[in-house]
C-alpha positions in Angstrom: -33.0 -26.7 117.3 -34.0 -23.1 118.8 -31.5 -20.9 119.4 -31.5 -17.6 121.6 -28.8 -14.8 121.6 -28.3 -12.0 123.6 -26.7 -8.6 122.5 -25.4 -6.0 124.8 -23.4 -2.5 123.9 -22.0 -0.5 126.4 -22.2 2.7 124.3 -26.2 1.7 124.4 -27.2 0.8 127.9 -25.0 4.2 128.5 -26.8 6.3 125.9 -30.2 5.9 127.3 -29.3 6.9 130.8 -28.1 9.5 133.3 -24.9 8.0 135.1 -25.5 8.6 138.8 -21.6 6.9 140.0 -18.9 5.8 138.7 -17.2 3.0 140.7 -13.5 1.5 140.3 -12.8 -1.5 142.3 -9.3 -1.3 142.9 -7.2 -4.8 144.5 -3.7 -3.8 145.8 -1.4 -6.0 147.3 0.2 -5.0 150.8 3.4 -3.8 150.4 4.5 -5.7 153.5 4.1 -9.3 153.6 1.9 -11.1 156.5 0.7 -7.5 156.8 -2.8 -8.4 156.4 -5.2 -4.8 157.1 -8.7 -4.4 156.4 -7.8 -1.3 153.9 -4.8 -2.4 152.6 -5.9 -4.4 149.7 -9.1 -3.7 148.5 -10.9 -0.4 147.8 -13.4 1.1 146.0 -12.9 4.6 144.2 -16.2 6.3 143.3 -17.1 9.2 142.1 -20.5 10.6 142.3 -22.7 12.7 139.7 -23.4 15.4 142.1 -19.6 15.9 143.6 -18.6 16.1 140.5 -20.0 19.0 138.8 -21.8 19.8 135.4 -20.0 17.7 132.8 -20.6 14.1 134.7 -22.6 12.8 132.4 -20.7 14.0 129.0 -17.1 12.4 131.2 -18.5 9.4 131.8 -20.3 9.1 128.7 -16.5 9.8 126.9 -14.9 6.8 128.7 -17.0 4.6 126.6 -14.4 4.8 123.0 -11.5 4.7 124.9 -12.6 1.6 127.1 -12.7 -1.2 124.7 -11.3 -4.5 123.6 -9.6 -7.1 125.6 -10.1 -7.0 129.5 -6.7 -5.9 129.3 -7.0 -3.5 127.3 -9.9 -2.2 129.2 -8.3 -1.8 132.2 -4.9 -0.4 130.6 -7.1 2.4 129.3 -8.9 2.6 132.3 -6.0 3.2 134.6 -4.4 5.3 132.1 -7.9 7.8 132.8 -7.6 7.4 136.2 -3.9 8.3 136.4 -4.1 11.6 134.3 -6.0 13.0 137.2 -4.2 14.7 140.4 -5.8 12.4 143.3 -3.7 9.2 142.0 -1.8 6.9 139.5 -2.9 3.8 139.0 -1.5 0.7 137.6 -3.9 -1.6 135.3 -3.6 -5.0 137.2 -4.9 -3.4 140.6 -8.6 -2.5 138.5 -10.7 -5.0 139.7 -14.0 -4.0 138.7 -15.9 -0.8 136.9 -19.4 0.2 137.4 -21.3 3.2 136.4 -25.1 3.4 138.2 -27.3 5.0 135.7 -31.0 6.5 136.2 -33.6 6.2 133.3 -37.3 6.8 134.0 -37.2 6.7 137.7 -35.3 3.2 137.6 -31.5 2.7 138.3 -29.6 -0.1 136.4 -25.5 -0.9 136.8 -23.2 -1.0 133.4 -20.2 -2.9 133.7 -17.4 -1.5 132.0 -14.9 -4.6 133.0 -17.0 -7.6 132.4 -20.7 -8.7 131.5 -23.6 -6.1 131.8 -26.8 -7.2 132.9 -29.0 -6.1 130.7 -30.0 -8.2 127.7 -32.1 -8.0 124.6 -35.3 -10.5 124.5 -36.4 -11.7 120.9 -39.5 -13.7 120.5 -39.5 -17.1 118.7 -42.4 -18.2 116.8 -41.3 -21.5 116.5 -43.7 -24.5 117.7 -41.8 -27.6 119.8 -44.0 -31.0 119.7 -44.2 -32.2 122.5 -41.4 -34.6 122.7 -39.5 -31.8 122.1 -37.5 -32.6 119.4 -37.2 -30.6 116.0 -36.8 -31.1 112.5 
């Protein structure tokens, strides 16, 4: 049987990079009910590299111990970030999503800080299948 396994580490994918945004998918429900608004119950929050000043990178870069474990956790620390800041406090089960767009060489990649990144590690397999297909 051939296996394959992919490995991916935030502290990685974020280590080779520059972050460009950071983006927090936020999903509130409306206070009123039947008050269905366009901008009453989703939002994104993002802050960008080059509104933010100097120490982007080093910020963004710092989230990375505090924003592990569970996707509970994650999002409990998260919001715990968000909300020692002066623009707005947060509660952890309206985090949807967390992105941060990173430039390396000239390219641009996304690491997701709430679920699975896309970015995987490829291993070669010198192993040689007959052609039924079947192993030993």
């Amino acid at each position: 049987m051939v296996r394959s396994k992919s490995f991916t580490n935030i502290r990685h994918e974020l280590d080779n990079g520059t972050p460009v945004e950071l983006k927090v998918t936020l999903n509130r429900p409306g206070k009123k009910l039947g008050s269905k608004s366009l901008f009453s119950s989703t939002g994104i929050f993002a802050v960008r590299g080059s509104e933010y000043g100097d120490n982007f990178e080093k910020d963004v870069k710092g989230l990375v111990p505090h924003v592990k474990g569970s996707l509970e956790a994650r999002k409990a620390a998260l919001a715990n970030i968000m909300s020692q800041g002066d623009l707005m406090d947060i509660d952890d089960e309206y985090i949807a999503g967390c992105t941060v767009l990173m430039r390396q060489d000239g390219h641009q990649y996304t690491v997701y800080l709430l679920g699975d990144s896309n970015v995987s590690t490829k291993f070669p397999l010198s192993v040689h299948v007959p052609s039924n297909g079947l192993l030993d």
